[in-house]
C-alpha positions in Angstrom: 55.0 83.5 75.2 57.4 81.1 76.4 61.3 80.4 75.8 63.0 77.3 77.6 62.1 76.7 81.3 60.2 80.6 81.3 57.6 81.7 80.0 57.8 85.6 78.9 56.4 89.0 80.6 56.8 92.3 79.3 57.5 94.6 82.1 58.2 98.4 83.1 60.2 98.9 86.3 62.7 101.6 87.8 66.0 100.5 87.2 69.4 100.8 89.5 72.8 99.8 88.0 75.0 97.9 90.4 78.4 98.8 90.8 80.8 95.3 91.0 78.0 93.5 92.6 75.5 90.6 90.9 72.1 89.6 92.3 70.6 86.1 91.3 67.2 85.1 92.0 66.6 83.7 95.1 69.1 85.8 96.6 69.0 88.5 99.5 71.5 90.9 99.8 71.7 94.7 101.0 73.5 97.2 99.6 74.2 100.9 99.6 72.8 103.5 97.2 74.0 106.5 96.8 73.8 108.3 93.3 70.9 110.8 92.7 69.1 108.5 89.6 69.3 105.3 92.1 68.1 107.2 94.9 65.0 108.2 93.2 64.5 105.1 91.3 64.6 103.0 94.8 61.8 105.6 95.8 59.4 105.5 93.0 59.7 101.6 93.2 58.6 101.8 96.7 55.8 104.4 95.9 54.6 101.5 93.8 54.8 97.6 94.4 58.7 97.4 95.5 59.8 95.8 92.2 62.7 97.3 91.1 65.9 96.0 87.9 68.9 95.4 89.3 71.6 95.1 85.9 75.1 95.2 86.8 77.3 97.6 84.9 80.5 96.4 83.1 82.6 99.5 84.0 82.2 100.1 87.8 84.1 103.6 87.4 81.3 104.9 85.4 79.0 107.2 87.4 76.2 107.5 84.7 76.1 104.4 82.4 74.4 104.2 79.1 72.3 101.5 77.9 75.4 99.9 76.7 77.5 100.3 79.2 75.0 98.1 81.6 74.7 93.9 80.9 71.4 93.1 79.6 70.5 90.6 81.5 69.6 91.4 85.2 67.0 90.4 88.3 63.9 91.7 89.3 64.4 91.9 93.2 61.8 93.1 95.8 62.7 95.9 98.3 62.7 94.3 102.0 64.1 97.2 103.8 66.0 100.6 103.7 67.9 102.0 106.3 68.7 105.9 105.5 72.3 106.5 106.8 74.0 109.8 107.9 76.0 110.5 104.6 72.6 110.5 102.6 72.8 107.5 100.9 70.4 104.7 101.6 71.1 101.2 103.0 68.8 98.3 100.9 67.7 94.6 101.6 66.2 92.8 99.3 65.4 89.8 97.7 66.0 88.8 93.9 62.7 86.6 92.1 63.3 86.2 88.7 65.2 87.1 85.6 64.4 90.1 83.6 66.4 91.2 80.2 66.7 95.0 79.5 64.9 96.6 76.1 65.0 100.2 76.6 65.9 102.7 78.9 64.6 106.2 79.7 65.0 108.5 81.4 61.9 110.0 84.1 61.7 112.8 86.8 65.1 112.1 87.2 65.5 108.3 87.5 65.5 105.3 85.1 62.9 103.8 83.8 63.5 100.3 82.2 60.9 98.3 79.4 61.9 95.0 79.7 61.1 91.1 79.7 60.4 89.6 82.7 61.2 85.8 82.8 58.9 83.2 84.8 59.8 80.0 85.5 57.5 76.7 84.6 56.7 74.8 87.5 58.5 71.1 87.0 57.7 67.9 89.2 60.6 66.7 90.7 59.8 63.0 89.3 59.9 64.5 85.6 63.5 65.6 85.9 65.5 64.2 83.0 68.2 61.7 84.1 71.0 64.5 82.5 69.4 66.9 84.8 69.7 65.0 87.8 73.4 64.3 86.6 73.9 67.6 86.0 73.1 68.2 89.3 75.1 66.0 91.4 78.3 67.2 89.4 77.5 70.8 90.7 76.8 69.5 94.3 80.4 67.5 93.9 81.8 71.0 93.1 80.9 72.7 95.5 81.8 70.1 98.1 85.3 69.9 96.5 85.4 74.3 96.1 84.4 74.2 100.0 87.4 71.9 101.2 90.1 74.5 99.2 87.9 78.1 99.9 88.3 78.8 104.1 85.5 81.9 102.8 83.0 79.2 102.1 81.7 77.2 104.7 80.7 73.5 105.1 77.0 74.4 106.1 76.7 75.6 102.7 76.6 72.1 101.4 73.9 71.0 103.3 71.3 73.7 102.1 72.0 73.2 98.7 71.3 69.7 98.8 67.8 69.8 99.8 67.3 72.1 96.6 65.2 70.1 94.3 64.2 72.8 91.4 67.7 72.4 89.2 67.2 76.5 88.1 67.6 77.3 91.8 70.2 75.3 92.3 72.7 76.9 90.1 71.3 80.6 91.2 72.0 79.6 94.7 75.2 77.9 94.1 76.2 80.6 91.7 75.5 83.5 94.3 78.2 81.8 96.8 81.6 81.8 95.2 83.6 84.6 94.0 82.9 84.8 89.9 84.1 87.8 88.0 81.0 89.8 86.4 81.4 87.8 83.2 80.9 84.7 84.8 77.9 86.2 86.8 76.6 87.2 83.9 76.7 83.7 82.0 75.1 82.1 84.6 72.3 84.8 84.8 71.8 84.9 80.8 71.3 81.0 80.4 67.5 79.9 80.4 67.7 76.6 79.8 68.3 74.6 83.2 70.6 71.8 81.8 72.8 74.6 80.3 73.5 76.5 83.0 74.1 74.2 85.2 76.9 72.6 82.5 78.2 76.1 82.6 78.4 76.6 86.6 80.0 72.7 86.7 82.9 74.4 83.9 83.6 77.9 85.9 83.1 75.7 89.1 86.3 73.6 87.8 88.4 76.4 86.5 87.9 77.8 90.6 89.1 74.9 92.1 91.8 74.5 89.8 93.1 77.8 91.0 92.6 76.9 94.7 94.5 74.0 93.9 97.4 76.1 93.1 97.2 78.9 95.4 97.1 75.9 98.1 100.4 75.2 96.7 102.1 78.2 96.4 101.4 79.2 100.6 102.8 75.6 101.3 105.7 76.3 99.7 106.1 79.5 101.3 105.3 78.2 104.5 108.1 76.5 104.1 110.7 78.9 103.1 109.5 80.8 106.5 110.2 78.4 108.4 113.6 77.8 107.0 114.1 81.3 107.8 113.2 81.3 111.4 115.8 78.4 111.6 118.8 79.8 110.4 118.0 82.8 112.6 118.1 81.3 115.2 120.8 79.7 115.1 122.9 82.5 114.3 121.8 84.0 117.5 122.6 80.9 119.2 126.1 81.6 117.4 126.3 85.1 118.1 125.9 84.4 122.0 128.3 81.7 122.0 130.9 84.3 120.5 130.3 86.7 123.2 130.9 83.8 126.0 134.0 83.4 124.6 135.1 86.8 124.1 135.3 86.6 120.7 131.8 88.7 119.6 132.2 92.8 118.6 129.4 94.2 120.8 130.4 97.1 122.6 128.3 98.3 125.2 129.7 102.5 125.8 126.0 103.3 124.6 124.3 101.1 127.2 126.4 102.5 130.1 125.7 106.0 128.6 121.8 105.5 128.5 122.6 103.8 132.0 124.0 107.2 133.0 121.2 109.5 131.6 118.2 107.6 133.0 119.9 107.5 136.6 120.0 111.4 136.4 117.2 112.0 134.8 114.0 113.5 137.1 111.2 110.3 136.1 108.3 109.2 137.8 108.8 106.1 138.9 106.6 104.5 136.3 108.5 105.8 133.1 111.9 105.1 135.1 110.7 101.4 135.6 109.9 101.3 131.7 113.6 102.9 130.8 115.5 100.4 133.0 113.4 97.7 131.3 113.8 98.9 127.9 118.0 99.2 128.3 117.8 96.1 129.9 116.3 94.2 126.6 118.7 96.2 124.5 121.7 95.2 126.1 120.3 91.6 125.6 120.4 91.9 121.7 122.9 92.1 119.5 124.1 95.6 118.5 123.8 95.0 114.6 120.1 94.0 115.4 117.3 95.9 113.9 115.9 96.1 117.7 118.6 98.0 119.5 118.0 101.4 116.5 113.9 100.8 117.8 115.1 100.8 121.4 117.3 103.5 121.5 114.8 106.1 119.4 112.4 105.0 122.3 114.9 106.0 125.4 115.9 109.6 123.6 112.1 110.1 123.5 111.7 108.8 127.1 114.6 111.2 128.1 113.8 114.6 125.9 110.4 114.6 127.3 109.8 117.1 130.0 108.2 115.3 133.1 108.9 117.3 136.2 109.8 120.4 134.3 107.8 124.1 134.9 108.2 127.3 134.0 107.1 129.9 136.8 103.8 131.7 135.9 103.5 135.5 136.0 101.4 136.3 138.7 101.1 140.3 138.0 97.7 140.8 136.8 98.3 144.0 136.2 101.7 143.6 134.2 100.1 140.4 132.6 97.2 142.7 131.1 99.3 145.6 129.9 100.9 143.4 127.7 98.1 141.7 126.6 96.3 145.7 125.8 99.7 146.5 124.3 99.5 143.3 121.8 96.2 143.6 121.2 93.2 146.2 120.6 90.0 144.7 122.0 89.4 141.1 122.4 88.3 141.6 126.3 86.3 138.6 126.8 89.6 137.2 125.9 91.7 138.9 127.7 89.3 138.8 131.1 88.9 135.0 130.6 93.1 134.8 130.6 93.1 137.4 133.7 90.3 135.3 136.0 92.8 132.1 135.4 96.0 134.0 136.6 93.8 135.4 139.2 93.0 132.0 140.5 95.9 130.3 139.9 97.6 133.1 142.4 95.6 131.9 145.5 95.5 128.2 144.9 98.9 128.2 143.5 97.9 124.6 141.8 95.3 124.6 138.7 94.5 122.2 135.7 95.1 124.9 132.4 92.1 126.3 131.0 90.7 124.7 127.7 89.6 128.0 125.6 88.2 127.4 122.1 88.5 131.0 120.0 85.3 130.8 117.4 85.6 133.7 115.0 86.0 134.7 111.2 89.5 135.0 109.8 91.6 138.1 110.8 90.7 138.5 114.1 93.6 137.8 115.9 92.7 134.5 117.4 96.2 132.7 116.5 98.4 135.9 117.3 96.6 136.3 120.8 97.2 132.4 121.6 101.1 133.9 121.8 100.7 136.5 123.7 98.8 135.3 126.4 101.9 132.7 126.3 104.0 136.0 127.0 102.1 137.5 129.2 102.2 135.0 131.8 105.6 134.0 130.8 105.2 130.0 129.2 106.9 128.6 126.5 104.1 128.5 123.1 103.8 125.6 120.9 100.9 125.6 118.2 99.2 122.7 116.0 98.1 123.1 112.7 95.2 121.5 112.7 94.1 122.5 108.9 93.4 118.7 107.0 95.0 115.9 109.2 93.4 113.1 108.7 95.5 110.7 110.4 94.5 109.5 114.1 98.4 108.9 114.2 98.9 112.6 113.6 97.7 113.0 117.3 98.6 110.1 118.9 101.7 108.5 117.1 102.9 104.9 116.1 103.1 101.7 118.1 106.9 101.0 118.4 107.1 97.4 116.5 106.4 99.7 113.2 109.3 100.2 110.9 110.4 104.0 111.8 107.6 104.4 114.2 107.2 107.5 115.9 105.4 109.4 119.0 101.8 111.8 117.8 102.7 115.3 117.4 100.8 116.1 120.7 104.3 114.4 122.4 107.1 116.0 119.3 105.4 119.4 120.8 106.2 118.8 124.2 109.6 117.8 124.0 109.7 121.3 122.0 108.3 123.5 124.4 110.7 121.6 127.1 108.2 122.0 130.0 105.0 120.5 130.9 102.9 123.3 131.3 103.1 125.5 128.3 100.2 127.4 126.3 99.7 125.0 123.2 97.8 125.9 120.4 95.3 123.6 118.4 94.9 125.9 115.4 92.0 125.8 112.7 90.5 122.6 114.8 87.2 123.0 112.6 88.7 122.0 109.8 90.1 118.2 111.2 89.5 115.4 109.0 89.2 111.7 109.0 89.4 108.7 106.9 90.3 104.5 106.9 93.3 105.7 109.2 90.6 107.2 112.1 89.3 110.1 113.5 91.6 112.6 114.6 88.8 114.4 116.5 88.1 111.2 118.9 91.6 111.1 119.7 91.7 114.2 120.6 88.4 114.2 123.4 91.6 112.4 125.2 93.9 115.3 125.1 91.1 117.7 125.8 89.1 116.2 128.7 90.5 118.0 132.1 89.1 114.8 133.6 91.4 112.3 131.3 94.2 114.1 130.0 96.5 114.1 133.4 96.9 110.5 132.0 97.1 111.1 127.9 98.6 108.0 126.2 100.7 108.2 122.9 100.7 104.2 121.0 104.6 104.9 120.6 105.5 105.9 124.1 102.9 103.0 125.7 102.9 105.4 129.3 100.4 107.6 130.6 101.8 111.4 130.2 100.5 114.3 132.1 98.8 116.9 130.1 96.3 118.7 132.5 99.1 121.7 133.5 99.0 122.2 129.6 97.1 125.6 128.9 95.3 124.4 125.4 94.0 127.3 123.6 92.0 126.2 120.2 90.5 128.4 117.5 87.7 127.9 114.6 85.8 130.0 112.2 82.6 128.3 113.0 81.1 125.2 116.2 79.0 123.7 113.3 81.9 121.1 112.1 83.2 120.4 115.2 82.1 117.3 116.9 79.4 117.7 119.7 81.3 115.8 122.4 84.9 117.6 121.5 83.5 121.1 121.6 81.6 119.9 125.1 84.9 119.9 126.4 85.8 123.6 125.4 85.2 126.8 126.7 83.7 129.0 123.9 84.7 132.7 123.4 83.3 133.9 120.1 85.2 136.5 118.7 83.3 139.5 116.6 84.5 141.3 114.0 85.8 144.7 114.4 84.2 147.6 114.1 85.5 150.5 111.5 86.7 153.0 114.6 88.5 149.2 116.1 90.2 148.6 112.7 91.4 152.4 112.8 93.0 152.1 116.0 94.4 148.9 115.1 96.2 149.7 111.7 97.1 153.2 113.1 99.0 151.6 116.7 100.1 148.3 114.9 100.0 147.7 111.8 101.1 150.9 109.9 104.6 150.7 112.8 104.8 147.1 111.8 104.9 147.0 108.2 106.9 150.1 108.2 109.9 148.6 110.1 109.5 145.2 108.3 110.2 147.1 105.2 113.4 148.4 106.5 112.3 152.4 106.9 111.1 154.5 109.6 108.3 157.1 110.4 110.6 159.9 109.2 110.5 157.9 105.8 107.1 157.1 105.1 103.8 158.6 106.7 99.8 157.7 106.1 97.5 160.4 107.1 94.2 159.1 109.1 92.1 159.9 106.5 94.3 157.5 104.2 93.4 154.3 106.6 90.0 155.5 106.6 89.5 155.3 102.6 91.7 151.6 102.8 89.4 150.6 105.4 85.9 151.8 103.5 87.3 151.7 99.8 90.0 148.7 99.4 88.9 146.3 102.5 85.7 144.8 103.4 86.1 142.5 106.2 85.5 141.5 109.7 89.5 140.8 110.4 92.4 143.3 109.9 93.9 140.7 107.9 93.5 142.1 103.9 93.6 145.7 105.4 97.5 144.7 107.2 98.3 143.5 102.9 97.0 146.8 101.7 98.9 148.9 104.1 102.1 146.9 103.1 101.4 147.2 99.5 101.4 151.2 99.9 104.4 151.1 102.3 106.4 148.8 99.4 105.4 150.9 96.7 106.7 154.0 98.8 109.7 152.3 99.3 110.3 151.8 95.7 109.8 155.5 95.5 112.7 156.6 98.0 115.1 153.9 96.9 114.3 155.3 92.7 113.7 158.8 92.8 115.5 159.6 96.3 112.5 161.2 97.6 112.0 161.3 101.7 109.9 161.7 103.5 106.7 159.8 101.1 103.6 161.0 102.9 100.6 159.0 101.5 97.2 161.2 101.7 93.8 161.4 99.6 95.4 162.6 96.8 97.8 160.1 95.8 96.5 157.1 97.7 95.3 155.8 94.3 99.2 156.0 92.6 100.5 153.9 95.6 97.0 151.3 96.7 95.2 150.8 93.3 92.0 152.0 92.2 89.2 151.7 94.6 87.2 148.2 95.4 84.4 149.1 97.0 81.8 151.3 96.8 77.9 151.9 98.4 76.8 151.7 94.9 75.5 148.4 96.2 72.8 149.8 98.2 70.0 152.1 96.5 69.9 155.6 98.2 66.5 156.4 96.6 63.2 154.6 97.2 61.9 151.7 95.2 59.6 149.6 94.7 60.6 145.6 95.8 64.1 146.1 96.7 64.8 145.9 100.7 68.3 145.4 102.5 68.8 142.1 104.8 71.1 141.3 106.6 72.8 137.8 106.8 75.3 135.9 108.8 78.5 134.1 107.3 81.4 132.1 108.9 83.7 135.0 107.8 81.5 137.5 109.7 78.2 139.2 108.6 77.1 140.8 105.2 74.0 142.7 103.8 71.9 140.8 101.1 69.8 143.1 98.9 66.7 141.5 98.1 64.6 141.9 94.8 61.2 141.0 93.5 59.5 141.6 90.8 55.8 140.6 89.1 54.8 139.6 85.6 51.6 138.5 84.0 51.6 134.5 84.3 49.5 132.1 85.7 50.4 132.3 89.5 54.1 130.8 89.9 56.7 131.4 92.5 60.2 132.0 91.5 63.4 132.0 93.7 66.7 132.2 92.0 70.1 133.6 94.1 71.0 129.6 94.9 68.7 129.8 97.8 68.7 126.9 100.3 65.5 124.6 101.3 64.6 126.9 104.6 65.3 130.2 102.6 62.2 129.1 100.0 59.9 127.5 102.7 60.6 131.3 104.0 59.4 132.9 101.1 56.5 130.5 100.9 55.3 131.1 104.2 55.6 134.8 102.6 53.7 134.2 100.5 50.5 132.8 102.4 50.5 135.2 104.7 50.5 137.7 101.7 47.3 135.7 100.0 45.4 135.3 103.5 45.5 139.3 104.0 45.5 140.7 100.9 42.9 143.1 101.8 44.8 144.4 104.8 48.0 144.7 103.0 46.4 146.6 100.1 47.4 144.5 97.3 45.8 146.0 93.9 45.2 142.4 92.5 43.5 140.3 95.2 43.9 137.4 93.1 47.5 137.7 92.2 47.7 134.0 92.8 46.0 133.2 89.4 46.8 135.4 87.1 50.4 137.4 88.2 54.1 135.2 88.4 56.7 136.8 91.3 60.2 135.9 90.9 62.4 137.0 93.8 66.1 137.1 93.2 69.2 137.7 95.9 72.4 138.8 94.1 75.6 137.0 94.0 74.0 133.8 92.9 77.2 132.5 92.9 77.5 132.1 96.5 75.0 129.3 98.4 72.1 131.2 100.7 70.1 129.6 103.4 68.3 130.1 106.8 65.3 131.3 108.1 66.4 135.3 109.1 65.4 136.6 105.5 61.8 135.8 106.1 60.9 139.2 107.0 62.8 141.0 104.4 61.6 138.7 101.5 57.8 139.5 102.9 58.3 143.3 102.6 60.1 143.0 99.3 56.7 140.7 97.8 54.5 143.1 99.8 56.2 146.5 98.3 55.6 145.1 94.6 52.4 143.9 94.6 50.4 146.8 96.6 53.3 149.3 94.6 54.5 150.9 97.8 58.4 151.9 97.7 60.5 150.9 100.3 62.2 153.6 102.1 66.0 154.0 101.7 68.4 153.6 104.8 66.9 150.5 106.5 68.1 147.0 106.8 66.1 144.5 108.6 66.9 140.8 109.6 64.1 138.2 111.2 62.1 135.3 110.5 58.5 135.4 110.0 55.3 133.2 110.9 52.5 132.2 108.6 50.7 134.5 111.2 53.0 137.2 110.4 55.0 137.4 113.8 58.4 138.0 113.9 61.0 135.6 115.7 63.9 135.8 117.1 67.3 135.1 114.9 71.0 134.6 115.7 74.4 136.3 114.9 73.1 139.5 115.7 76.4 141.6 116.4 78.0 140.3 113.0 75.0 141.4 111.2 75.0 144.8 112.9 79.0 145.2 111.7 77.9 144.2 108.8 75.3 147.2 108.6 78.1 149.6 110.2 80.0 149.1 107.4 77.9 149.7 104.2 76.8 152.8 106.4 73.3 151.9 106.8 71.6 153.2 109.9 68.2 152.0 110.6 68.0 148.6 111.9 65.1 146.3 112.3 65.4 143.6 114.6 63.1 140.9 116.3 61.3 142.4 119.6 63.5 138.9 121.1 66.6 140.4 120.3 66.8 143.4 122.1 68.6 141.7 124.8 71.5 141.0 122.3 72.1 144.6 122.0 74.7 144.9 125.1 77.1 142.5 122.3 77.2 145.3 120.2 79.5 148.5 120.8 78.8 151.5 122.5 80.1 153.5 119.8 77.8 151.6 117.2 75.0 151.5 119.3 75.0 155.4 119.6 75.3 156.2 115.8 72.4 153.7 114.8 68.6 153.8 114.7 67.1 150.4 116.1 63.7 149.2 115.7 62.4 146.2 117.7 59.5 144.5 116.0 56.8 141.5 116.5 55.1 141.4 113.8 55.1 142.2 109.9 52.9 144.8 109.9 55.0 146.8 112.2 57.8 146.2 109.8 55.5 147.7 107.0 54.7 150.9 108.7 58.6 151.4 109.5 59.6 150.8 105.7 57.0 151.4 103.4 56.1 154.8 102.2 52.3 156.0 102.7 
C-alpha cells in the first residue's frame, strides 16, 4: 500500500518516548535514557535488529505517558552505540531512517511495545522532479542562507551540505533537524508525506524564524547602544569627580584610609599578604568614597586583618595530664585516645609537626563529635567544627571571588578568623554525607584543605592568597567510608569506632550521663537517685543501640519526670528502682521475644552489619507442595539471592549426604525463605551460611538448636569464607544475649577487636565448611 511519496509497512517495534527532543530521518543524534520502560525497550531492540520508535511526548514533565499523551507521528532510528554511564542511565547514538506513525501501544516485560506503520520512501529520479519542486526547493535553500546570516548557532558550512541534497524529502528533514522549532513545528514537518507540502511548510516556519531574528537583532542594537551611553556619562563624571578634588572642592575624606594605613603597618603579615593590603588601600584611596568599590575593598582588608597569620596557641605537652582528661571525658575510645597521645608525643621532641588528619568512622552515639572537643582541651587549642550534613555548594568551602555582589571568603577561612589562631583542632563533622550539584563538588575542594602535602598553601576565591593550613589539627567523622570519595578518604587516617558494649554503656551512663542530666535539670544527687539495676533494665529494655545517644534521652526523661514529682508533691529524695521505673520511663520497648528459646525447624539467627552498628537477622524457611520454585521475600538485595541460590545447589548436589527426605525436592516441593522487617533493604553475601542451614533444617526436618547465631558466606562447594564487621556483629549478639557464635575459620584473627569481657562470656566456633556448621546447630 502506498500514500504520497511512501509506500506503507506495518511494523512492531519497542518504543521510547523522547522528552523535548525530535529525531528526523536522516538524522544522528545521541541521547540519554534513563527511565526503567526506555531502558528495557533500548535492550530488547538491541536483542533484535536495533530498530527501535522514537515519538516525542507533548508534556516533557510526564514520566509515564499514555498513548495520548505521545505525538503520533515519530522515526524509526537504528541504534549506533550505547555508552552505560555511572548514574545508570545509558548514553545512545543513533541514526533516524524513516517515518513511522503510532497505532497501538502495549505494554511487555516491562517496556513498550508499539504496532505501527512504517513509511518508505519511492525512489524519484532527479530529472523527474516537478518544476514546483525544484522551486520549492530553492526557496528553502534561500531560507536557510538568510536564517544563517541572523542565527550565530548555525553555521555557514551548513549551507553547503544542504545544497548537494538532491532528494527534496531529505532536504526538508535535514534542513528541519538544524534550527530551533518548537515540538509543534517538529511535528508538522515530520507528519507531512507529500514532498511539495512539507517543504511549503518548512519555507512558512523558516520565515516566521527569521522574522524574529530580525527583531531580536534589533532589540541588542538598541541596547548596545544604551550601554554605551552609560559607560560615557560615567566616565565623565569621574573625570568630574577628580577635577573637584584638584580643586579642593570634592567631599572624600580619607580618616578610614589612614586608619587601615595604621592597622596593616602593625599587623604581623607575611610579606605576601602585606604586599596585597598595601595594594588593595592603595586602589581604594584611588576611588571615590561613594563608589560601589571602596564597600568591596574595605570587607576585603577586615578579612585580610582578622585572619590569624602568625598566631599560636602553646600545645600541652603533659601526656600524662593530656590523657587524664581525655579518660575523664570519655569512657573507652583508646585507639582514639592513643592515636591523639603518639601526636603530642611527637610533637614534644620535634617541637614542629604538620596536624594529624583523623577521620572518626562509626555509627551515631559514639562520641565521635564530643571527643573532637576534648582532645581540643586536652592539649589546650582553640575548637572550631563544620557541619558538613548537605552542603552542596563548592563556595561553601572555598568562598566567592571578590568582583561578586556581597562576595564572601569559604567557611574554611570564617572558621579561622573564629578560632583566632592558626593551629587549632577543627572539626569536619558528618563529612559522609557532602553533596554536590551545578554549583560543584564540595568534596574536590576539600582534597585541598586535607592534603598535608597542599594545604600549607590552601587558597580561598575571595581572599586570592595562599593561607597556611598544615598546623591545623583536622579531625573528621562519618557513619560509614562507602560515600566518601576514594581520593578524599586517601588523605585520612581511619579510626573506626565500635559500638559499646552493655558493661561500657553502664559505666558510661552511671559516671556521665546520670551526673549530667541531673545537674542540667537543676537538682542534685541528694534529690534524685537511679539504682544500677535501673540503667541496666533502660539499657536492655528501653535502648537498643550501639551509641549512648537514645539511652542519655531516656535517662533525662526519668530525671524530668522526677523533677516534676519534687516540684508537685514535695517529695525528696525520688529514688528510681525496678519497681517504679515503669511510672517514670514508660512501658518497656524491647524484649528477647525476638529470638526463639526452643528448637525449630527452619528458623536460624544471623547476624548482619549496618552503618548504625550491627543487628541479628532471624531467618525463616519454609516448604510447600509446588512445582520446584524459589522464593525470597524480606527486600533482599541482588547478592543476598545469588546467596541463597548458591544454597540451594549445594543443597541439590548433596542431598544424600545432607539427608533430605525428598531427593527431588526440586520438582515437586516450593521453598520460600523470608527475613523479617521487610521494611528495611537487606544485602551482602555473610547470610549465606545461615540461609543454607535454615533450607537444610526444613527439608531433612532437623530443628535447629536454640542459642546460636552464625554469620558467613558460603561456596557452591559448601566452604565457608571470610566476612567483615565482625566486632559490630558480635555487640550485636551481646546484646540480644545470645552466646554461641559461629564464625568463618578466617576470622579468628578478628577476635583481638572484640572485648575481653565479651570474649570471656561467649562460645565461639570457627568454621570452614557447611557441614561443620550442621553438626554445631542441628539436632541429631
Amino acid at each position: 500500500m502506498t500514500k504520497g511519496n511512501y509506500k506503507e509497512v506495518p511494523v512492531k517495534l519497542p518504543l521510547i518516548a523522547l522528552r523535548g527532543l525530535w529525531i528526523f530521518p536522516h538524522m544522528v543524534i545521541h541521547f540519554d535514557v534513563g527511565r526503567e520502560k526506555s531502558v528495557k525497550a533500548l535492550e530488547q531492540a538491541m536483542l533484535n535488529d536495533s530498530k527501535v520508535l522514537l515519538c516525542s511526548q507533548k508534556d516533557m514533565k510526564i514520566e509515564n505517558p499514555t498513548e495520548d499523551e505521545i505525538y503520533s507521528m515519530g522515526t524509526i532510528a537504528v541504534i549506533k552505540q550505547t555508552l552505560k554511564l555511572p548514574n545508570g542511565s545509558s548514553r545512545v547514538l543513533v541514526e533516524g531512517i524513516q517515518r513511522a506513525k503510532l497505532l497501538q501501544m502495549t505494554e511487555e516485560d516491562g517496556y513498550i511495545q508499539a504496532d505501527a506503520i512504517q513509511y518508505e520512501p519511492a525512489q524519484e529520479q532527479p530529472g523527474q522532479l516537478s518544476e514546483e519542486l525544484r522551486a520549492a526547493m530553492r526557496l528553502v535553500l534561500d531560507d536557510i542562507r538568510e536564517y544563517t546570516n541572523y542565527s550565530p548557532q548555525l553555521p555557514q558550512e551548513v549551507l553547503l551540505s544542504l545544497v548537494d541534497i538532491e532528494d527534496p524529502g531529505r532536504l526538508a528533514d535535514v534542513a528541519a533537524s538544524y534550527i530551533q522549532l518548537k515540538l509543534s513545528d517538529h511535528y508538522i514537518i515530520l507528519s507531512e508525506l507529500d514532498y511539495y507540502l512539507r517543504l511549503e511548510k518548512l519555507h512558512g516556519i523558516l520565515r516566521e524564524e527569521i522574522e524574529l531574528l530580525k527583531i531580536e537583532e534589533r532589540i541588542n542594537n538598541k541596547v548596545k547602544k544604551q550601554l554605551d551611553k552609560v559607560q560615557r556619562d560615567y566616565y565623565l563624571k569621574e573625570q568630574l569627580n577628580v577635577i573637584k578634588n584638584e580643586l579642593g572642592e570634592g567631599d572624600y575624606s580619607d580618616d578610614f584610609i589612614e586608619e587601615y594605613a595604621d592597622r596593616i603597618e602593625k599587623a604581623k603579615f607575611p610579606k605576601h599578604v602585606r604586599d596585597a593590603a598595601e595594594k588593595e588601600l592603595q586602589r581604594m584611596s584611588q576611588v571615590p568614597s561613594s563608589s560601589p568599590e571602596v564597600n568591596v575593598s574595605r570587607t576585603y582588608l577586615d578579612y585580610l586583618l582578622d585572619l590569624p597569620w602568625k598566631r599560636t596557641t602553646r600545645d600541652v605537652l603533659d601526656i600524662k595530664k593530656s590523657r587524664a582528661r581525655l579518660d575523664a571525658d570519655h569512657y573507652g575510645l583508646e585507639d582514639v585516645k592513643e592515636r591523639v597521645l603518639e601526636f603530642l608525643a611527637v610533637l614534644k621532641m620535634r617541637k614542629t609537626m604538620t596536624g594529624p588528619i583523623l577521620c572518626l568512622v562509626g555509627p551515631p552515639g559514639v562520641g565521635k563529635t564530643s571527643i573532637a572537643k576534648s582532645i581540643a582541651a586536652s592539649i589546650g587549642r582553640k575548637f572550631v567544627s563544620m557541619r558538613l550534613g548537605g552542603v552542596r555548594d563548592e563556595a561553601e568551602i572555598r568562598g566567592h571571588r571578590k568582583t561578586y555582589i556581597a562576595a564572601m571568603p569559604g567557611r574554611i577561612i570564617s572558621l579561622m578568623i573564629k578560632a583566632e589562631t592558626v593551629n587549632p583542632v577543627f572539626l569536619l563533622d558528618e563529612i559522609d554525607k557532602l553533596s554536590s550539584d551545578f554549583r560543584g563538588d564540595p568534596a574536590s575542594a576539600l582534597l585541598e584543605v586535607l592534603d598535608p602535602a597542599q594545604n600549607d598553601e590552601f587558597t580561598d576565591h575571595f581572599l586570592e592568597l595562599p593561607y597556611d593550613l598544615s598546623k591545623v589539627m583536622f579531625i573528621t567523622t562519618a557513619n560509614s567510608t562507602s560515600t566518601i570519595p576514594p581520593a578524599l578518604l586517601d588523605r585520612m587516617e581511619v579510626i573506626r569506632i565500635s559500638g559499646y558494649t552493655s558493661p561500657e554503656k553502664f559505666q558510661i551512663a552511671k559516671n556521665y550521663l546520670v551526673e549530667k542530666q541531673i545537674k542540667d535539670h537543676g537538682v542534685s544527687g541528694e534529690h534524685v537517685q537511679l539504682t544500677d539495676e535501673v540503667l541496666f533494665s533502660l539499657i536492655h529494655n528501653y535502648t537498643r543501640e550501639s551509641g549512648v545517644r537514645e539511652l542519655d534521652r531516656m535517662i533525662a526523661r526519668v530525671v524530668r519526670k522526677a523533677v516534676k514529682k519534687i516540684v508537685e508533691e514535695g517529695v525528696s529524695p525520688v529514688v528510681i528502682d525496678l519497681n517504679n521505673l515503669k511510672e517514670y520511663a514508660g512501658r518497656i520497648k524491647y524484649t528477647d521475644d525476638l529470638l526463639d528459646r526452643d528448637s525449630t525447624i527452619g528458623v536460624v539467627t544471623g547476624l548482619a552489619w549496618t552503618e548504625v552498628g550491627g543487628e541479628i537477622l532471624q531467618i525463616e524457611a519454609n516448604t510447600m507442595p509446588g512445582a520446584g520454585k524459589i522464593q525470597l521475600t524480606g527486600q533482599l538485595g541482588d547478592v543476598m539471592k545469588e546467596s541463597a541460590m548458591a544454597a540451594l545447589s549445594y543443597i541439590r548436589s548433596n542431598s544424600e549426604e545432607l539427608k533430605v527426605q525428598n531427593r527431588e525436592f526440586y520438582k515437586d516441593t516450593d521453598i520460600h525463605i523470608h527475613i523479617p522487617e521487610g521494611a528495611i533493604p537487606k544485602d551482602g553475601p555473610s547470610a549465606g551460611i545461615t540461609m543454607a542451614t535454615a533450607m537444610i533444617s526444613v527439608l531433612s526436618g532437623r530443628e535447629v538448636k536454640p542459642g546460636y547465631a552464625m554469620t558467613g558466606e558460603m561456596t557452591l562447594r559448601g566452604r565457608v569464607l571470610p566476612i567483615g564487621g565482625v566486632k559490630e556483629k558480635v555487640l550485636a549478639a551481646n546484646r540480644y544475649d545470645i552466646k554461641n557464635i559461629i564464625l568463618p575459620k578466617e576470622n579468628e584473627r578478628d577476635m583481638e577487636d572484640i572485648p575481653e569481657e565479651i570474649r570471656n562470656t561467649m562460645e565461639f566456633y570457627y568454621v570452614s565448611h557447611i557441614q561443620e556448621v550442621l553438626e554445631l546447630v542441628l539436632e541429631k
